[in-house]
MARBA-3410 file (N, C-alpha, C, O; in Angstrom, 1 decimal):
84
-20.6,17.9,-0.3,-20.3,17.4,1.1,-19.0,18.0,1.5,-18.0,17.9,0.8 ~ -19.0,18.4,2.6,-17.6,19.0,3.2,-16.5,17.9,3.6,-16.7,16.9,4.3 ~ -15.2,18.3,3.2,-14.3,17.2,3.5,-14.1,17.2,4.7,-13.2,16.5,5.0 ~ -14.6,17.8,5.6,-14.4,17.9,7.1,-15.6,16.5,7.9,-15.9,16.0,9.0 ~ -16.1,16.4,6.5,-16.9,15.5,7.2,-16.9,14.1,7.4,-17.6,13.5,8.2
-15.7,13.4,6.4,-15.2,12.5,6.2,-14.1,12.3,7.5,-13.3,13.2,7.3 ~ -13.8,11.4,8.7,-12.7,11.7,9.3,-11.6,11.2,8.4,-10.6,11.9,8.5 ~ -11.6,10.4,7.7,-10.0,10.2,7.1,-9.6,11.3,6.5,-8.4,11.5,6.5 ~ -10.6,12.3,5.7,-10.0,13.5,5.2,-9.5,14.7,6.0,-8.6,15.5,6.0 ~ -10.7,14.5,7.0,-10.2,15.6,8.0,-9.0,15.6,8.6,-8.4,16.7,8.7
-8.3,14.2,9.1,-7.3,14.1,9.2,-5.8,13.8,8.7,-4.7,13.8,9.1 ~ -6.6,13.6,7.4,-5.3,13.3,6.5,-4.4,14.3,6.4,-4.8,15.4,6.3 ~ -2.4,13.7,6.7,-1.6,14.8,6.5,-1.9,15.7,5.4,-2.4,15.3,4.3 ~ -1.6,16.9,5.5,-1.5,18.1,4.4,-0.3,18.6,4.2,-0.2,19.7,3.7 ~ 1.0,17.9,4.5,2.1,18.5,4.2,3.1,17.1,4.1,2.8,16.1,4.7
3.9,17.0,3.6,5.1,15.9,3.1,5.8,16.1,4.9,6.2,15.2,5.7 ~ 5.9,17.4,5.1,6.4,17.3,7.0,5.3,16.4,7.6,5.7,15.7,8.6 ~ 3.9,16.3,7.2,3.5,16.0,8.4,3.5,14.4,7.8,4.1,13.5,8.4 ~ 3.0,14.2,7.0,3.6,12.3,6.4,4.4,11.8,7.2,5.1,12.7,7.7 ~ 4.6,10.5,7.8,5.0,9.7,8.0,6.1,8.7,7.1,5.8,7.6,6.6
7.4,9.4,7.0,8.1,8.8,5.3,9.2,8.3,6.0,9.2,8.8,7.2 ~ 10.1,7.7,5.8,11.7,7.5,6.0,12.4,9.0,5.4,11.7,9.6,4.6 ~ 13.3,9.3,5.7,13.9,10.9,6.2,14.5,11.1,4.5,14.7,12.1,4.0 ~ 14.7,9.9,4.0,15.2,10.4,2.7,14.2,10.5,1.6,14.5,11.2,0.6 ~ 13.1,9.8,1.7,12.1,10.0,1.1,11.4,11.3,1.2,11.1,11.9,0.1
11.1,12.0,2.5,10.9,13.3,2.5,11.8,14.6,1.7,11.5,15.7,1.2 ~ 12.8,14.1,1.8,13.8,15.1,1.7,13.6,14.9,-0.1,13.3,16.0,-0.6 ~ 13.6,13.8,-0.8,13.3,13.6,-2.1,12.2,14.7,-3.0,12.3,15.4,-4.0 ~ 11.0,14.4,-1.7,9.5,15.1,-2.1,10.6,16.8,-1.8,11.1,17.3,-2.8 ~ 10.7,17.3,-0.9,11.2,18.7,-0.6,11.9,19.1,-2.0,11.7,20.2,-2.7
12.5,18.3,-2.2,13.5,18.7,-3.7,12.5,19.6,-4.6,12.4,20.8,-4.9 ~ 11.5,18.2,-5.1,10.2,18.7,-5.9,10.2,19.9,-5.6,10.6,20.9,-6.2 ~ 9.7,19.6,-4.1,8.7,21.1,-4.0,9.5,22.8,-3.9,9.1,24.0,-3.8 ~ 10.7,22.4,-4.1,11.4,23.7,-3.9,11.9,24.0,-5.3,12.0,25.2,-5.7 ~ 12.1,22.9,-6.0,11.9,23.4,-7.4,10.6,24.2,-8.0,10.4,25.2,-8.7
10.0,23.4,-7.5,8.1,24.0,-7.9,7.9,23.2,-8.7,8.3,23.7,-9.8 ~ 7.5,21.9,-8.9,7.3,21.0,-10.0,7.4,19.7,-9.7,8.3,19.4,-8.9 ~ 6.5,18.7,-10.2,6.5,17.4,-9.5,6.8,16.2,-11.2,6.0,16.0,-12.1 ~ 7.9,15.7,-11.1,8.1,14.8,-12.3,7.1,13.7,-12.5,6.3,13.4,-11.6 ~ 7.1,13.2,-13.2,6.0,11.9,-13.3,6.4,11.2,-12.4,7.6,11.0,-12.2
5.5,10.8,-11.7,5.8,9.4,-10.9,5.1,8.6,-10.9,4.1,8.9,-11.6 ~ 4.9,7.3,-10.3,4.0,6.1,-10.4,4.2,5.2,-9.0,4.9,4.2,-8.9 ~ 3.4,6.1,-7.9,3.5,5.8,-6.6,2.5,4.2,-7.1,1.6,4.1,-7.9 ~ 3.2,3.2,-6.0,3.1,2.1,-5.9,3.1,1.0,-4.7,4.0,1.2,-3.8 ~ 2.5,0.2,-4.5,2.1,-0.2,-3.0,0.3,-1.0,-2.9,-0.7,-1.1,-3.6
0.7,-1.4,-1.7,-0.5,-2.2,-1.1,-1.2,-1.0,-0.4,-0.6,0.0,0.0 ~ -2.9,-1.5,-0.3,-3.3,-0.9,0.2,-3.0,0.1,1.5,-2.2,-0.5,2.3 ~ -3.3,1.4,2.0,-3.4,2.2,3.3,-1.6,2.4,3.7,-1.4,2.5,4.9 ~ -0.5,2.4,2.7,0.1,3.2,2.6,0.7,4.2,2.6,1.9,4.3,2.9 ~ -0.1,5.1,2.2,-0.1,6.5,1.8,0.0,7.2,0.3,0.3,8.4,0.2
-0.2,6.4,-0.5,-0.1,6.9,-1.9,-1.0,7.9,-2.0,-0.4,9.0,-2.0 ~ -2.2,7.9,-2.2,-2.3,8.9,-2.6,-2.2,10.3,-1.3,-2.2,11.5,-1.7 ~ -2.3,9.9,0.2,-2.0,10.8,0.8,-0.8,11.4,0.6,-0.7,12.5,1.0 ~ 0.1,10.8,0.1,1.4,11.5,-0.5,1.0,12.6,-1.8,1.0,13.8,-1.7 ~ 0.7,11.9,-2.9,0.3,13.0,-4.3,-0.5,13.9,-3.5,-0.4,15.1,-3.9
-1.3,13.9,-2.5,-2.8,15.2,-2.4,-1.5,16.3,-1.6,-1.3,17.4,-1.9 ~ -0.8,15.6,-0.7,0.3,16.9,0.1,1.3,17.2,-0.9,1.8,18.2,-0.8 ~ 1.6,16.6,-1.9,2.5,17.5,-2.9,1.2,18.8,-3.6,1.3,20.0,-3.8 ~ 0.2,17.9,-3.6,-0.5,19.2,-4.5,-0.9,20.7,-4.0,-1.3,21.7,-4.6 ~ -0.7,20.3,-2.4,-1.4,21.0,-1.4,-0.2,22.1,-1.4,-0.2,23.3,-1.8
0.7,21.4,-0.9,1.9,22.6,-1.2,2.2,22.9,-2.4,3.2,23.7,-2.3 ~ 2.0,22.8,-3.1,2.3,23.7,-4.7,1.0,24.0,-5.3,1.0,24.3,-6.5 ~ -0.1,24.1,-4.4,-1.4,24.6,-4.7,-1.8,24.4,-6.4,-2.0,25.2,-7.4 ~ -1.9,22.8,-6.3,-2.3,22.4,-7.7,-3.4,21.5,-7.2,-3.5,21.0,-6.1 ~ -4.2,21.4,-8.4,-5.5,20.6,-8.1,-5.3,18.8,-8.5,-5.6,18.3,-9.6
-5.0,18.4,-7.7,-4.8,16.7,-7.8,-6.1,16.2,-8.9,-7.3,16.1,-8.8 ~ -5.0,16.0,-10.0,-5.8,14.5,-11.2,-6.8,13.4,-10.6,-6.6,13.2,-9.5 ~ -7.5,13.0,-10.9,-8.2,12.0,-10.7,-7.2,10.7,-11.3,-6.6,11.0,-12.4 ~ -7.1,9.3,-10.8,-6.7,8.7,-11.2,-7.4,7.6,-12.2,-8.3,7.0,-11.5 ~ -7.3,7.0,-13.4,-7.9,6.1,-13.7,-7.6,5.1,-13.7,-8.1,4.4,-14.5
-6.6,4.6,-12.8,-5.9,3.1,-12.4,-6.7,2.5,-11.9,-6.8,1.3,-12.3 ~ -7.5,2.9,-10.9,-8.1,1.8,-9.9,-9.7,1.8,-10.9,-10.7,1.1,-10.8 ~ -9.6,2.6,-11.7,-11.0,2.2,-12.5,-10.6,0.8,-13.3,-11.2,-0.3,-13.2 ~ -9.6,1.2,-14.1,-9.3,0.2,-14.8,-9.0,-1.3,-14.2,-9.5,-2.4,-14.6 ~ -8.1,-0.9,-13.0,-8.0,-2.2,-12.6,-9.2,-3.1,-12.0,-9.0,-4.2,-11.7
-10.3,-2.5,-11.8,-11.6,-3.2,-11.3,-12.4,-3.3,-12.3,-13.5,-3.8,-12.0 ~ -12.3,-2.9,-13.7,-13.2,-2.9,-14.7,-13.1,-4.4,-15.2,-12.1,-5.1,-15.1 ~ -14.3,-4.9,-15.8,-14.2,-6.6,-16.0,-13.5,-6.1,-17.9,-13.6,-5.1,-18.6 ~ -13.1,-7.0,-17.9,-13.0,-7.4,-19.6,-13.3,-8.6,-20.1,-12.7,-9.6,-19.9 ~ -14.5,-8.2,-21.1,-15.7,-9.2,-21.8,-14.5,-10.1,-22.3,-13.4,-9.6,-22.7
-14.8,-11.4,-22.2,-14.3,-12.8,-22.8,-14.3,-12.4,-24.5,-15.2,-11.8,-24.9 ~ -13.5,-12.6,-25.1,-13.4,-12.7,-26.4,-13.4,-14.2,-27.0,-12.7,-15.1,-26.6 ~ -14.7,-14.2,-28.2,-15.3,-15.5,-28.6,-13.9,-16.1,-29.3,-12.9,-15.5,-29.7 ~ -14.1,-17.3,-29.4,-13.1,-18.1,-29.6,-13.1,-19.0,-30.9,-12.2,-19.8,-31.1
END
């Protein structure tokens, strides 16, 4: 399926300029990217955000292929009751 077909993707920023951040948080992400390298982080928050629209424009501009996360798997996954 084409991501053009999705509107939230089609529209999603593609650059840390075009994000919507407070001016020092941008300038943080620029650091990264002018080094060429992104340290671990653990973007965090309530839903709609921008988390992960932030990780996909770091990746975009350093032309890396964004991880899949397994956080929201885990955190919706049930865990069986242990017998007692």
């Amino acid at each position: 399926m084409n991501s053009d077909f999705i509107w939230v993707e089609k529209y999603r920023p593609k650059t840390i300029d075009d994000c919507i951040l407070p001016e020092s948080t941008k300038t943080m992400f620029r650091e990264f990217l002018n080094k060429g390298e992104i340290p671990n982080m653990l973007l965090a928050g309530p839903p709609g955000i921008g988390k992960t629209t932030v990780a996909k424009a770091l990746c975009n501009e350093l032309d890396a292929v964004p991880a899949k996360s397994r956080a929201r798997c885990a955190a919706n996954c049930a865990v069986p009751a242990v017998p007692a």
